[in-house]
C-alpha positions as CSV (number, residue, x, y, z in Angstrom):
1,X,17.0,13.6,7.7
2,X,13.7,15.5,8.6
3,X,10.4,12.6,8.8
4,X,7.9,14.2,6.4
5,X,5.4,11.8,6.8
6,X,2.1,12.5,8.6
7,X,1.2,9.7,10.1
8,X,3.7,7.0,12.3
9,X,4.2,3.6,10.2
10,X,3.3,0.3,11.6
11,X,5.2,-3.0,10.7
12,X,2.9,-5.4,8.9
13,X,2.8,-8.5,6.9
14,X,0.0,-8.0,4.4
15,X,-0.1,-9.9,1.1
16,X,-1.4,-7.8,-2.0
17,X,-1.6,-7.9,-5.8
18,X,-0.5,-4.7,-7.5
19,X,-2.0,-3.5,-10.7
20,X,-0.3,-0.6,-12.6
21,X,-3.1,2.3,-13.7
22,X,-4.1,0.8,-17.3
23,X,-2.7,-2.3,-17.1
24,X,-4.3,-6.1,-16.6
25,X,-1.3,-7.6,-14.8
26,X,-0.9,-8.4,-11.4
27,X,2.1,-8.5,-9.6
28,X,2.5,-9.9,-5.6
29,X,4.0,-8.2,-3.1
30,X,3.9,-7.9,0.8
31,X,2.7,-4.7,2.8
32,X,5.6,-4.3,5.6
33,X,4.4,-1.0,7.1
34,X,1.8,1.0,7.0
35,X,0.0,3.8,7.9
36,X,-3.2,5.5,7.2
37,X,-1.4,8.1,4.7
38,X,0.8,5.4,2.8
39,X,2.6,1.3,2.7
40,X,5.5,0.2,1.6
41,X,5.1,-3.0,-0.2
42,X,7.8,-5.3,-1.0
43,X,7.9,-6.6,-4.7
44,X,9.8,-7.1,-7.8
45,X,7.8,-4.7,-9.9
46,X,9.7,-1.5,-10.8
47,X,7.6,1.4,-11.1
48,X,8.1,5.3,-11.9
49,X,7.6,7.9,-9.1
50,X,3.8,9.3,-9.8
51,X,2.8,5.7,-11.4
52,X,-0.6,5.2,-10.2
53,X,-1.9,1.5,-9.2
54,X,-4.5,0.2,-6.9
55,X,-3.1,-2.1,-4.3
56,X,-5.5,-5.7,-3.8
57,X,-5.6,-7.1,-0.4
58,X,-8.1,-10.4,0.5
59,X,-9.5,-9.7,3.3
60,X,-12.6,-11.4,5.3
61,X,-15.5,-10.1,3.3
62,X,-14.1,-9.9,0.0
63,X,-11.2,-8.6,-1.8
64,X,-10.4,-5.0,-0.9
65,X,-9.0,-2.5,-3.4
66,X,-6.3,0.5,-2.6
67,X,-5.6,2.8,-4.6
68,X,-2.2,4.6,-4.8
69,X,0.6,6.3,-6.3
70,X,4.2,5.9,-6.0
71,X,6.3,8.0,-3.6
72,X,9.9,6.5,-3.6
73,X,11.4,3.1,-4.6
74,X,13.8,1.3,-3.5
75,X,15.4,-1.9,-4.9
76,X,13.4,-4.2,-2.8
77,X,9.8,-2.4,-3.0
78,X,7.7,0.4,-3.4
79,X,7.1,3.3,-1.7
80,X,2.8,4.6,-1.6
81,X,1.0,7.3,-1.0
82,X,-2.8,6.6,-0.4
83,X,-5.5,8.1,-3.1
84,X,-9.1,8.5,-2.4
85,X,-9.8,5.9,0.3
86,X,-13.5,5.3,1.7
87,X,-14.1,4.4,4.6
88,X,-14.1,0.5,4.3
89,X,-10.6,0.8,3.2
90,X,-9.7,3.5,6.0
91,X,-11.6,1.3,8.6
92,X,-9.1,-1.9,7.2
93,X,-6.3,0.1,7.6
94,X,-7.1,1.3,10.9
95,X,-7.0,-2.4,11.8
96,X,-4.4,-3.4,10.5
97,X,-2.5,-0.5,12.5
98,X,-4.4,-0.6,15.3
99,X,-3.9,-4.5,16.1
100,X,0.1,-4.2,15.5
101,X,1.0,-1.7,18.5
């Protein structure tokens, strides 16, 4: 199988809340790698491919949000592409990657 993806993924253990595009609930999960293009997050929710939903990490100054949409699922998690990022949440990301090599 060809590796479409742009940029190398990085193991991580992030905790986030998810929130589907339109909707008020929020469901855990765990980032468990990650790259600047996309995450796969570990959860229970089950979501379409194109569903959008922001992604909401804690983080040091404040809760950080993420938006993305869903590339693939899998039974134990989600598959994300990255939307719209600025550079607070690119700069996090960076980070994150950056401090798990």
């Amino acid at each position: 199988m060809t590796e479409k993806r742009q940029f190398r993924r990085t193991p991580v253990d992030v905790p986030v809340l998810i929130t589907l595009e339109g909707a008020q609930d929020k469901t855990p999960g765990r980032c468990r790698d990650m790259s600047i293009g996309g995450v796969f997050v570990e959860t229970e929710l089950k979501a379409a491919f194109g569903a959008r939903l922001k992604l909401t990490v804690t983080a040091p100054g404040g809760d950080m949000e993420f938006p993305a949409v869903v590339r693939w699922t899998a039974a134990d998690g989600l598959g994300l592409q990255f939307q719209g990022l600025g550079a607070r949440e690119t700069h996090a990301i960076v980070q994150w990657v950056s401090t798990k090599k």
